[in-house]
Structure formats: C-alpha cells, structure tokens
N, C-alpha and C positions, 0 to 999 in steps of 0.2 A: 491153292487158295491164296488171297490175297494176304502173304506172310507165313511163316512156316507154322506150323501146329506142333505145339509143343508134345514130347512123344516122352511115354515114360519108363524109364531105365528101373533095373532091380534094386538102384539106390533109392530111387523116388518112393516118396510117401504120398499115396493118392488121398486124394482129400476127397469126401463125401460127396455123392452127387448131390447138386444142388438144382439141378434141374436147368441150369442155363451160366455161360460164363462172362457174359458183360450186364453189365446195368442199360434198361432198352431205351433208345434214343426216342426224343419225344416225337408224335406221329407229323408227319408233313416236315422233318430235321433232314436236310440232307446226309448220306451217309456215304457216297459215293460221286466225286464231281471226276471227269474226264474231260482233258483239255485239249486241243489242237492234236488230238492221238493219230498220229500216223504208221502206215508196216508197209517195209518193203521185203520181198522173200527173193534175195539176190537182186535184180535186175526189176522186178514185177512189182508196181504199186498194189495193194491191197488193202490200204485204209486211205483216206487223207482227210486232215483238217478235222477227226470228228470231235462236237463237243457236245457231251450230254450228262446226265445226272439222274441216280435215284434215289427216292427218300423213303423214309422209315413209315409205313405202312400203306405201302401204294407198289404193284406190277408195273416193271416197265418192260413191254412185249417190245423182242428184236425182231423184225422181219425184214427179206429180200429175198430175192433169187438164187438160186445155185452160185455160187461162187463170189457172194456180195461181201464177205467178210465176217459175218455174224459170228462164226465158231471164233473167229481168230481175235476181233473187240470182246467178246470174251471174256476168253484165256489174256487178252493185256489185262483188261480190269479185277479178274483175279490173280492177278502177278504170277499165270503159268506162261506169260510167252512173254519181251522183251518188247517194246513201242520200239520204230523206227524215231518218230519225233512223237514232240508233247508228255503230257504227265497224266498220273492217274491219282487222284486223296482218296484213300480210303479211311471215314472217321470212325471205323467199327475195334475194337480188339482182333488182333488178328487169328484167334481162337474163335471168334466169334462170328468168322463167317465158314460158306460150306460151297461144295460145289458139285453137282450131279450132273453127269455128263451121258456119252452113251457107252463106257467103261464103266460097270459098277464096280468095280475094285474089292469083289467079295473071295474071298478065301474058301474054296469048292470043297475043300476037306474038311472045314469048324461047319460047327452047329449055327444057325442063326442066329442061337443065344449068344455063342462065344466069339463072332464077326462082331455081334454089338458092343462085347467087352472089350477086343481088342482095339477097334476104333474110340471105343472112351476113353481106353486107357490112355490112347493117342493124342486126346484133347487132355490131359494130366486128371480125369472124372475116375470115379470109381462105380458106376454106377450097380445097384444091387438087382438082383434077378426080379425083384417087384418093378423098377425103375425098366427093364428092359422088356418084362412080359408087357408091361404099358404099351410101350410104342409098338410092338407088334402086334396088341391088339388092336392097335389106332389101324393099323395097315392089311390087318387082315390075316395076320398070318402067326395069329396065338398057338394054334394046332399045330402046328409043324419048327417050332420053337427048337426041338432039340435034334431036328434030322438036317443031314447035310447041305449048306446053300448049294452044295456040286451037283443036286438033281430038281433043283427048282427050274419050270418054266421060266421064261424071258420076263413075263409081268411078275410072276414072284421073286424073281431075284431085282425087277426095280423097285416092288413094293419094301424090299427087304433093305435095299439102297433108300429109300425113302424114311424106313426106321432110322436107318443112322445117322441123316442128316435130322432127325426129331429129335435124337438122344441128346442133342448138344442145345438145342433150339437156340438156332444161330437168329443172328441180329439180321446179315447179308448173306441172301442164298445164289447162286449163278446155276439158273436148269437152262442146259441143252439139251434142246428137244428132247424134254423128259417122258412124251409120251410115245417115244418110238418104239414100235414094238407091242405096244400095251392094246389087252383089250379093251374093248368099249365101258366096263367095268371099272377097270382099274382107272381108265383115264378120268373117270365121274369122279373115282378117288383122289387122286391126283390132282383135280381142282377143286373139290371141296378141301384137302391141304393145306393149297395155296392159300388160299382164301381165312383159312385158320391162323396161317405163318404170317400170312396180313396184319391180320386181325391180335396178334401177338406183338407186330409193331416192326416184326422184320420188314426191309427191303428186298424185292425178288426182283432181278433181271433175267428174264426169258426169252432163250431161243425159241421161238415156235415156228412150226410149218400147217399148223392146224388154226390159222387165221381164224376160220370163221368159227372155229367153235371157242376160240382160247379170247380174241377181242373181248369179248362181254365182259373179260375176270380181269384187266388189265386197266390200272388210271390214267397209263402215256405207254405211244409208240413211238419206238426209232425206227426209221424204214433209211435203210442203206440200199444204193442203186449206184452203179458206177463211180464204184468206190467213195461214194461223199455220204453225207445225210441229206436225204431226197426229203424227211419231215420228222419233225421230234415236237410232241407236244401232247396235248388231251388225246387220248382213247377215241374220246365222241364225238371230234373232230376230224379224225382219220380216214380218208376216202379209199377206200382201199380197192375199189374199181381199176381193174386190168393186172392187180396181182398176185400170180396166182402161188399161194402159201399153203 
C-alpha cells in the first residue's frame, strides 16, 4: 500500500473502531497524481513517460494487453514497487488506502472473524464482532463467520479479502483484476461495491480485463499500449474497438 500500515504491538492501545481512518476528501479532489512514471526491469522498458491521476469518488479503469504494464503502474502507485523515473503524490493518509490484488493474503488457519481482527488490528482499529459481522454481511459471508478462510472457495476467500478492505473503508483502493476467479455472482458483488466505495468518496484505480462489462462502472480510462498512454480521459469517450480486455 501506498506507505506502510501501521501494525499493532502488545504495547499498543487500539482505539475504537470508528469506522474509517482519514477524513474523506471532497468528491472530484484529486487524491492520487502520477508524473512522468517510468520502470525499467534490468535492461527491458516497461512503463515510460506515464502521467495520470485519480480523484475522490470516481473509477479510473486500467487497461491493455498482456504485458502492457498495468500490474506493475500499480504496484509504483501504491508504493509496492520502485519508478525507474518520475513521482507518484499520494494525498490520502497512508492508513487510508488498501489494495487487493490476486494474493488475498488470508491466514487458512483463523476464522473469517479473526483474519478481520488481525488486519484491523493492523490499521491500529479495534474493531468489535458487531463491526466485523457488518462487513461480512455486506459480502455475503455472515454464515461461515467462524470457520476457516483455509476451506473457502476462490470467490469466498475474495469476498472475504473484500470484507477487509471494507473494515477500514479506505479513502484509495488499487483492485487488480479483482474479479479473477469469481463467479458471475460475486463479480455483480464486487461492482455493486465498487460503486458503494464511490459513492463513499473513495478513489478506485482498477486493473480490469473484463472491459466490457466493468466500462459502465468506471469515470476515466487509462489504456497503456507499448509501453506509453495510448488514452487517459472520460469512460464515454473511450473507443475501445480492437481491444481485446
């Protein structure tokens, strides 16, 4: 995530869940600018020159091709990988943002409940078993609250990865292709979500390969193609003819 997450020790004193850890930026604020971002991996360009921006209650859908750079712009904009050149601002708290990738980083041995404790505790939250049974009902997964995330299907362990970036209700979220794997179900879920985390004032920048169905939920595209920005702007000016995502 862009900045480390504050993680809490036997000294710490968690402080009540309050349901969210920054004050939400006003909607149309940018929250996110990306300048001249360049990556090279050894020898091999892989970004160049890109400059884009997301703001606080608006999707900005990533797409391109197989090897266009998406996963790797990113991982720079949430500070898990290093720019060759250029900078990234992020004006969120760095508590306050989240990132769901296609690792859900769940713990196969805890309960659902206590994966959502241990990741609050993580954001320095204390959240209460009311606070947690919440967001698993958002997600669908109230019933099975106290059995092991180690025997959930693929969609229930990202619905479950989806509870936890809810528990925090980040400001700035980064989903890579968050619907991989999911059924036709869950993915309805997953953008009715989105659309929620919008709607709540977050900024979402999203990897998709699911174009044609994820366009509709999204206010700007960045379409990366041989390594540059091939288009960054409105949704519904996006011609998306001959790509296939």
């Amino acid at each position: 995530m862009a900045g480390a997450s504050a993680q809490a020790t036997g000294q710490d004193r968690p402080q009540p869940f309050s349901g969210g850890v920054s004050a939400g930026a006003v909607m149309g604020d940018v929250v996110l600018d990306a300048s001249g971002v360049g990556k090279f991996f050894g020898s091999r360009l892989v970004l160049r020159d890109v400059t884009v921006s997301a703001r606080a209650g608006e999707a900005l859908l990533v797409v391109g091709g197989n090897g266009a750079g998406k996963t790797t712009l990113l991982k720079i904009m949430a500070g898990l990988c290093r720019a060759s050149a250029g900078s990234v601002e992020v004006r969120v708290e760095p508590d306050a943002s989240a990132y769901l990738g296609h690792a859900t980083f769940l713990y196969p041995r805890l309960s659902a409940v206590a994966n959502l404790l241990f990741w609050g505790r993580m954001y320095g939250l204390a959240p209460t078993r009311a606070d947690m049974e919440a967001v698993l009902q958002r997600v669908g997964l109230s019933r099975v609250g106290d059995e092991p995330a180690g025997t959930f299907s693929r969609g229930m362990a990202q619905r479950l990865n989806l509870a936890r970036v809810f528990l925090i209700k980040p400001k700035l979220v980064f989903l890579d292709e968050p619907g991989t794997g999911l059924d036709p179900a869950s993915q309805d879920l997953l953008r009715r979500e989105i659309e929620a985390l919008k709607a709540s004032g977050a900024a979402i920048v999203w990897v998709s390969h699911h174009l044609s169905s994820d366009l509709a939920f999204a206010e700007r595209v960045l379409f990366l193609k041989d390594t540059r920005v091939a288009y960054f702007g409105a949704a519904a000016g996006f011609d998306a003819g001959g790509l296939a995502c």
